[in-house]
C-alpha positions in Angstrom: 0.0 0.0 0.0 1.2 3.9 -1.3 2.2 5.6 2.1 0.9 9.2 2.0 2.6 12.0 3.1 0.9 14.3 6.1 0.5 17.6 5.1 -1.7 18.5 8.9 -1.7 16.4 11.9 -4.4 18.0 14.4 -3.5 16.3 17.6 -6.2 16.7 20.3 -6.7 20.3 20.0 -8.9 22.2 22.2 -9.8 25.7 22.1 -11.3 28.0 25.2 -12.3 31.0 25.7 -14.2 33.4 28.4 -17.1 34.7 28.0 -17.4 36.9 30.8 -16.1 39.7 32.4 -14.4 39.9 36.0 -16.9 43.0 37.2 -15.7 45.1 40.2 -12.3 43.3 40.7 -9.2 45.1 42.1 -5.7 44.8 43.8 -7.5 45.5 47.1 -10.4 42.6 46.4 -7.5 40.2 44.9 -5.4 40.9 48.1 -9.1 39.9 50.2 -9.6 37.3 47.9 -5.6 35.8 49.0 -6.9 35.4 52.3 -10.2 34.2 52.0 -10.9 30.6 50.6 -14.6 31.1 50.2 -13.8 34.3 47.8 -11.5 32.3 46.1 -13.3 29.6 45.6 -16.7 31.5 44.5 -14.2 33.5 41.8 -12.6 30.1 40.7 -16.2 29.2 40.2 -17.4 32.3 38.4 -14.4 32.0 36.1 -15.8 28.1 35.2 -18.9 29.1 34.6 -18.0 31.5 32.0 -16.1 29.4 30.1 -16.6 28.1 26.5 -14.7 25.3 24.8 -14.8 26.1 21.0 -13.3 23.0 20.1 -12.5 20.4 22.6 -10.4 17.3 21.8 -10.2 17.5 18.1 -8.1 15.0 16.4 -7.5 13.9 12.4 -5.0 14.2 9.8 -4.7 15.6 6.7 -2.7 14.3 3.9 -0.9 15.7 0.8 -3.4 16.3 -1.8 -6.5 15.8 -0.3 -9.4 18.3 0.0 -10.9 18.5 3.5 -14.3 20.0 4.1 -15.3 21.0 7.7 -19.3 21.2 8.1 -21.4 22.0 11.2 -23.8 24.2 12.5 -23.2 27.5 13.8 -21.1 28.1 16.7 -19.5 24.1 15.6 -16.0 25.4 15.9 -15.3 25.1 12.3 -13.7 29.0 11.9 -12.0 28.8 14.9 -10.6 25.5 14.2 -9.1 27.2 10.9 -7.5 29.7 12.4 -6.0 27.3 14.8 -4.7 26.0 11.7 -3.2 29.1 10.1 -1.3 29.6 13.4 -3.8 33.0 13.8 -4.7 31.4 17.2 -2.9 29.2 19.6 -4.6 26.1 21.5 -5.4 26.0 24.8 -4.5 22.1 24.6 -3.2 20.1 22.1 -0.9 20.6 19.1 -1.1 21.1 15.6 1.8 20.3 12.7 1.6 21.8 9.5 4.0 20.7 7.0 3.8 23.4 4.2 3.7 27.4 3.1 0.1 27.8 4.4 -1.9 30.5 2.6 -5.1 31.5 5.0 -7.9 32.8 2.9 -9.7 33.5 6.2 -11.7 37.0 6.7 -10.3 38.5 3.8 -9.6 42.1 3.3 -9.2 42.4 7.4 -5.7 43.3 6.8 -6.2 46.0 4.6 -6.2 49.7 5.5 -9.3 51.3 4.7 -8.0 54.6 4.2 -4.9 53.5 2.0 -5.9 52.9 -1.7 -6.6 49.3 -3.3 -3.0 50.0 -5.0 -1.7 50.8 -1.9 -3.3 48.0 -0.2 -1.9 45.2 -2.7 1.8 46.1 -1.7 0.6 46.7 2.2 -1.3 42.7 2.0 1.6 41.2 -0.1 4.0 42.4 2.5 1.8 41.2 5.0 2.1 37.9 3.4 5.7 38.2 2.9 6.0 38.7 -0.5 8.7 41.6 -1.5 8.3 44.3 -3.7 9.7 43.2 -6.7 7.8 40.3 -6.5 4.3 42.3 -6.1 5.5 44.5 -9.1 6.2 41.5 -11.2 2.5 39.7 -10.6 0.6 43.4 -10.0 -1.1 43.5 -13.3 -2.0 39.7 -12.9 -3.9 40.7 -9.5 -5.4 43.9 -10.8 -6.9 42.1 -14.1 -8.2 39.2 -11.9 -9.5 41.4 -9.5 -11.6 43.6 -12.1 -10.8 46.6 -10.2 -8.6 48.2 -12.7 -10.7 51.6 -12.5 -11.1 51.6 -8.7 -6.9 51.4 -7.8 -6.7 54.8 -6.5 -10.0 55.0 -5.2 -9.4 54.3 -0.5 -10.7 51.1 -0.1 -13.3 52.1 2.5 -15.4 53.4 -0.5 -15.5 50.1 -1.7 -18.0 47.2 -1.1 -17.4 43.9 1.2 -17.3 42.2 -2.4 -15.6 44.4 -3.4 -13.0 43.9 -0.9 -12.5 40.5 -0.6 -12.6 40.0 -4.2 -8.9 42.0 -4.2 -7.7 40.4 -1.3 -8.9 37.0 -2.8 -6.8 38.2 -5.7 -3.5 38.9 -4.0 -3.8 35.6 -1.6 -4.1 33.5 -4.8 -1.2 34.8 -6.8 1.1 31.9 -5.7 0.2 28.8 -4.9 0.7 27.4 -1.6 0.7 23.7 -0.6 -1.8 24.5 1.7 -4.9 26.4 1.8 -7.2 27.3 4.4 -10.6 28.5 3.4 -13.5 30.3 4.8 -16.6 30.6 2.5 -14.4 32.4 -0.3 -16.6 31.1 -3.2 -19.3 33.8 -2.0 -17.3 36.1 -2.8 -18.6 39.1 -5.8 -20.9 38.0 -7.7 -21.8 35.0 -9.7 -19.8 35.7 -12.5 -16.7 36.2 -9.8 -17.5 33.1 -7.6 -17.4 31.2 -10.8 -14.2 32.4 -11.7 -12.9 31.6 -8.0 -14.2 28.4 -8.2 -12.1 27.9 -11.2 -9.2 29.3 -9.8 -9.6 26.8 -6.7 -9.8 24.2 -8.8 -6.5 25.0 -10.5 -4.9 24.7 -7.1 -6.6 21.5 -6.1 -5.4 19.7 -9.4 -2.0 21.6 -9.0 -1.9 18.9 -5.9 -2.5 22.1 -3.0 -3.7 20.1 0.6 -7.0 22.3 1.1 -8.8 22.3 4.2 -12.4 23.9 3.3 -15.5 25.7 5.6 -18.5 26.5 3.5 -22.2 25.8 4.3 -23.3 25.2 1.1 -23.3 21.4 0.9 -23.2 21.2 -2.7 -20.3 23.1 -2.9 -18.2 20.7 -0.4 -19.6 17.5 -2.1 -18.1 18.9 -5.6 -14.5 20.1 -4.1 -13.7 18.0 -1.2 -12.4 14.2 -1.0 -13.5 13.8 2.6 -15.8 15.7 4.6 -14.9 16.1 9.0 -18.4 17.1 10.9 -17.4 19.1 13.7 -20.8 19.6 16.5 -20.1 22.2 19.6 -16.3 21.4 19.3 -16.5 18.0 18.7 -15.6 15.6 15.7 -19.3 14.0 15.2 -18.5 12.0 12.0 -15.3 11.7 9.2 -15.9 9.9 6.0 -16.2 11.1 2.6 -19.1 12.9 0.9 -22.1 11.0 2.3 -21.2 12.7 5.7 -22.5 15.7 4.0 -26.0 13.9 3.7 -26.6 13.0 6.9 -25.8 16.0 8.4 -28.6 17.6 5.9 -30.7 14.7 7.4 -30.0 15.8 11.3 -31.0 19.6 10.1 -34.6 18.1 9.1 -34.8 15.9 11.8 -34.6 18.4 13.9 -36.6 21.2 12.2 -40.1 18.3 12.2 
């Protein structure tokens, strides 16, 4: 049997946050608090109870070449687990391995500044990403034609739509191709004739042999792109298998709606 190469090893990752907010708190009530074991135990419990685990003891791994789409409900853990991923967020527990340039097509346009002009804003991004100058001069046509902003370059970018956005930062993030990618919903982005166009340039990468892990909620669209589906549920891996995963998490969703 072919031994494949791992490209992501997720490695019982949890992820936790606090939702609340210590209220009235001080030097003088922590120094109270040292001394009293009933206020520290009622903060200890306070601080429990406003805790939320986004992701608790998620484990798989990815190999070269394959296309991975997360599914799940809202609130599932399936952006936060990307950004784990992309290194955008460390785990409160466990680890994660990437083996590869990773190019995180996650929020896109958030590192733009709105007042800087789209032209502006391609160097500002690439650098973000690490690419020099000369590099960004020698694909900047590339990005402006596949961008269809030509007429809008000098116009400050917070004049311009969220389409409009993310369609030029979807445009720079693309220009090389990474052997990973991590992917939030970008096939929404523009409109149809621009989706379709991403799409294509998705599936360029994909054949190209780029690992992808994938987040959308349209079904169809993960059944079409991705050669095994993970079903993440408050945190949790529910289900891994390939597209028919997809199908019975559509059944759950009517199940629960009758």
């Amino acid at each position: 049997m072919e031994k494949r190469e791992k490209m992501i090893e997720i490695k019982d990752v949890s992820m936790r946050f606090n939702l609340g907010i210590d209220k009235g708190f001080s030097l003088k009530q922590g120094f109270v608090n040292l001394f009293n074991a009933k206020m520290r135990k009622k903060h200890k419990e306070e601080k429990k109870k406003n805790e939320f685990w986004a992701l608790s003891g998620v484990d798989f791994t990815i190999d070269k070449g394959e296309v991975v789409g997360l599914i799940g409900s809202n609130g599932a853990g399936k952006s936060t687990l990307l950004k784990v991923v992309a290194g955008v967020m460390k785990p409160t527990k466990g680890r994660v391995f990437a083996y590869g340039n990773i190019c995180p097509m996650i929020e896109l346009g958030a590192g733009f500044d709105p007042q800087l002009t789209a032209r502006e804003n391609i160097y500002l991004n690439g650098a973000v990403m690490g690419y020099t100058k000369e590099f960004i001069d020698s694909k900047f046509d590339e990005i402006v034609e596949f961008s269809e902003l030509r007429e809008f370059l000098d116009v400050p970018v917070q004049n311009f739509s969220s389409g409009m956005v993310a369609r030029l930062a979807f445009s720079i993030a693309t220009i090389v191709e990474p052997e990973i990618l991590i992917v939030d919903e970008i096939l929404s982005v523009g409109d149809l004739a621009f989706q379709a166009k991403s799409e294509e340039k998705m599936m360029q990468m994909i054949n190209g042999g780029t690992t992808v892990l994938y987040v959308s909620h349209s079904l169809e669209s993960i059944k079409k792109l991705c050669s095994k589906v993970i079903w993440l549920e408050k945190g949790k891996v529910l289900k891994v298998g390939k597209k028919e995963v997809c199908d019975e998490y559509y059944k759950s969703i009517i199940d629960k709606q009758e």
